[in-house]
C-alpha atoms as one frame of an Amber mdcrd trajectory, in Angstrom:
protein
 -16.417  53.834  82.165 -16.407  57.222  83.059 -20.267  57.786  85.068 -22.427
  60.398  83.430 -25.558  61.936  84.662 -26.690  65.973  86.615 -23.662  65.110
  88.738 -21.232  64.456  87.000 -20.936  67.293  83.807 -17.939  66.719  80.958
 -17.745  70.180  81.144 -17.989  72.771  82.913 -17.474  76.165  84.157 -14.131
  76.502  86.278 -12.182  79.423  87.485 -10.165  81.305  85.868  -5.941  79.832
  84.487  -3.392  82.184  85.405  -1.994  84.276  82.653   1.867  82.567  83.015
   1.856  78.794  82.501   4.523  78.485  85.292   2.024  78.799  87.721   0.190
  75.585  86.625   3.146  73.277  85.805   3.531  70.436  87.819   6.606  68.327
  88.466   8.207  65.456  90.330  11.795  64.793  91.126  12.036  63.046  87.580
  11.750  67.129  86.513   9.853  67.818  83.693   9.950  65.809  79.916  12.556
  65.976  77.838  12.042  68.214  74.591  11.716  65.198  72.110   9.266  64.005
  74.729   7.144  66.944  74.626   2.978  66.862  74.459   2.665  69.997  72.192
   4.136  71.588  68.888   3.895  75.275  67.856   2.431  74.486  64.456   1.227
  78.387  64.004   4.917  79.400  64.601   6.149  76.860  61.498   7.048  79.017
  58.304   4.778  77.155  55.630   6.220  75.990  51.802   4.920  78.339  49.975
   4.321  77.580  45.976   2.481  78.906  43.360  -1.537  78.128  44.464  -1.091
  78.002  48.097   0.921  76.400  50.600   1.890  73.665  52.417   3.040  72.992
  56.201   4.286  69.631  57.387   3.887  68.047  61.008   5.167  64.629  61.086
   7.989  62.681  64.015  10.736  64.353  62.624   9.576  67.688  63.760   7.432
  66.323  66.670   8.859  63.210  68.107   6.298  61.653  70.819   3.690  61.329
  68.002   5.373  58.811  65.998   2.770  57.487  63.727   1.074  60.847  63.135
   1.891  62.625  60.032  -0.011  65.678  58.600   0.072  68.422  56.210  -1.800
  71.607  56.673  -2.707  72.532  52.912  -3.744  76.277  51.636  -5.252  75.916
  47.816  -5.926  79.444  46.156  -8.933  79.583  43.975  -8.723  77.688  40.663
  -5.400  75.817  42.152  -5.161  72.040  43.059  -3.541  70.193  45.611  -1.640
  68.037  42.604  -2.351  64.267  41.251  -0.710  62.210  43.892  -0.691  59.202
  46.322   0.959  57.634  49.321   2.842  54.717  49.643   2.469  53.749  53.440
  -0.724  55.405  54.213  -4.615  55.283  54.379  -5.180  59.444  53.784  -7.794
  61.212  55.762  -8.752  64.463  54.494 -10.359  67.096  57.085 -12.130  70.199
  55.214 -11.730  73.028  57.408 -12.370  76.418  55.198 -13.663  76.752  51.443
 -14.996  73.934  48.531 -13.105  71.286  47.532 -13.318  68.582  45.091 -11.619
  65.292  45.406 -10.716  62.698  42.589  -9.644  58.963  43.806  -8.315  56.790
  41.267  -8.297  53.194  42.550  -6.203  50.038  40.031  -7.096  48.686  37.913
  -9.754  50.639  36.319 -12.164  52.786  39.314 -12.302  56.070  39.522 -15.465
  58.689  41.441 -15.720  62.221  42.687 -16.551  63.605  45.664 -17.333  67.078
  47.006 -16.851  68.526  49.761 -17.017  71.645  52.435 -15.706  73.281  55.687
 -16.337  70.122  58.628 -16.199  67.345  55.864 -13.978  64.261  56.178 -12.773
  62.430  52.827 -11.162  59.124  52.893  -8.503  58.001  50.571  -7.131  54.333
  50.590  -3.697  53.572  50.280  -1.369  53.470  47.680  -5.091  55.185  45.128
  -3.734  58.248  43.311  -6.158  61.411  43.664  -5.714  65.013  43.446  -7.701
  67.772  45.421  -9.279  71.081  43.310 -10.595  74.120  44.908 -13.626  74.826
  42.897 -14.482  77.656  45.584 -14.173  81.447  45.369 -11.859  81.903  48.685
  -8.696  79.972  49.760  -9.407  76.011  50.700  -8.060  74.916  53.501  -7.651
  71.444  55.156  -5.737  68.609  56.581  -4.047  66.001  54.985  -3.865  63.683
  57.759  -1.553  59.855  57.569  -0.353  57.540  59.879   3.331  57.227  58.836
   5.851  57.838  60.484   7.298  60.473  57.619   4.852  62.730  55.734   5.383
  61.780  51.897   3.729  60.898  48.396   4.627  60.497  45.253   3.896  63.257
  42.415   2.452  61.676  39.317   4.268  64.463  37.113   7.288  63.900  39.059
   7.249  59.999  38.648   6.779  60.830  35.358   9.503  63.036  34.375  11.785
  61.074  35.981  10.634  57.808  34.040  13.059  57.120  30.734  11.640  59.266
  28.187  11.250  56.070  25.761   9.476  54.198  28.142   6.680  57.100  28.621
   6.709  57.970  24.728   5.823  53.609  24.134   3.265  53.746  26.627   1.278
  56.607  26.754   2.067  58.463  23.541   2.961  61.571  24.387   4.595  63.970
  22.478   8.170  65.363  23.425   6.864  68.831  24.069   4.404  67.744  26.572
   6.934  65.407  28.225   9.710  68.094  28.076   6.618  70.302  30.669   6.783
  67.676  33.216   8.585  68.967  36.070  10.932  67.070  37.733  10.354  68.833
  41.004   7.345  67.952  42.973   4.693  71.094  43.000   2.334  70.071  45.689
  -0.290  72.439  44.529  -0.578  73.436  40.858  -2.381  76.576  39.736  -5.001
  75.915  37.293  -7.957  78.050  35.176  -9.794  80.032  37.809 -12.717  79.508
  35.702 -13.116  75.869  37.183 -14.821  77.873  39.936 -17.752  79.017  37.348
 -17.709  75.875  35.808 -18.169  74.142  39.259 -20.577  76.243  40.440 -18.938
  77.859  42.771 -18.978  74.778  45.281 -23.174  74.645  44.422 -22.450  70.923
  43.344 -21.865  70.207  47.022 -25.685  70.881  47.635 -26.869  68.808  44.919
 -25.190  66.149  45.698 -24.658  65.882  49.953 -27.795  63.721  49.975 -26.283
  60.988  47.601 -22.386  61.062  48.739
């Protein structure tokens, strides 16, 4: 255990890093780590997947090797949007707010369902394999982290899955009409857009103070 105590701060003031990194790397004979070995990832410089209601960037091993059970998704959902009905097949979820009012909906099988709300520095949890979906019921873009350990970042889309079931088979067990199944898309949308009214109706993220004592 590290000792703590007057003497011994965590932090603390020290002088000042040179402006070019070269000045502070350190290496052996071994020479320095190989690229696929390397301790840091220019997620700023990544062009995000942009879609109708925000966007979507994607850190996972295949674009940053050494961290091969780390998977995330940096997630940008425009007022009224949602961050569509989904779940993960290999993965616990955890969920870091870090800008706007969110609302998340966890389904869990057979028959559970409850909603949460949420703000900038919350956490939501989400187990495995339970379908949910994420709203912004704020007035500015939500922002947050869609954190798994997998070694791939994936989920299913419940449209998708959907649209790409046997028409019959969805007609004999839900009973929807062919016009609604023919909307389906048989791309996955990662973030819908939606009625920007939700924000009214949600009270502008207000529900978050009524509730934070009971969550």
């Amino acid at each position: 255990m590290v000792p703590r105590g007057p003497d011994t701060p965590q932090i603390f003031n020290g002088t000042p890093a040179p402006k070019d990194i070269k000045n502070q790397t350190v290496t052996s004979s071994a020479g320095p780590l190989p690229i696929n070995s390397s301790y840091t990832y220019h997620w700023s410089l990544q062009q995000p997947f942009q879609t109708p209601g925000g966007s979507v960037k994607v850190l996972d091993p295949q674009t940053f090797p050494i961290a091969a059970k780390f998977s995330a998704a940096l997630v940008t959902v425009q007022p009224g949007a949602m961050r569509e009905i989904h779940w993960h097949t290999t993965s616990d979820e955890w969920t870091y707010f870090l800008q706007g009012a969110g609302r998340i909906t966890v389904f869990q099988a057979p028959s559970a369902s409850r909603t949460f709300d949420f703000t900038a520095g919350d956490v939501g949890y989400v187990p495995q394999a339970a379908s949910h979906y994420v709203e912004n019921v704020g007035d500015e873009d939500l922002i947050f982290l869609e954190v798994l350990q997998a070694p791939k970042f994936s989920d299913i889309s419940v449209a998708t899955w959907l649209a790409l079931t046997p028409r019959q088979v969805v007609k004999d067990t839900l009973h929807l009409p062919d016009d609604v199944i023919d909307r389906l898309p048989k791309e996955k949308q990662l973030i819908v857009t939606g009625n920007r009214n939700l924000t009214a109706l949600a009270g502008n993220g207000s529900a978050f103070e009524e509730t934070a004592a009971y969550r």
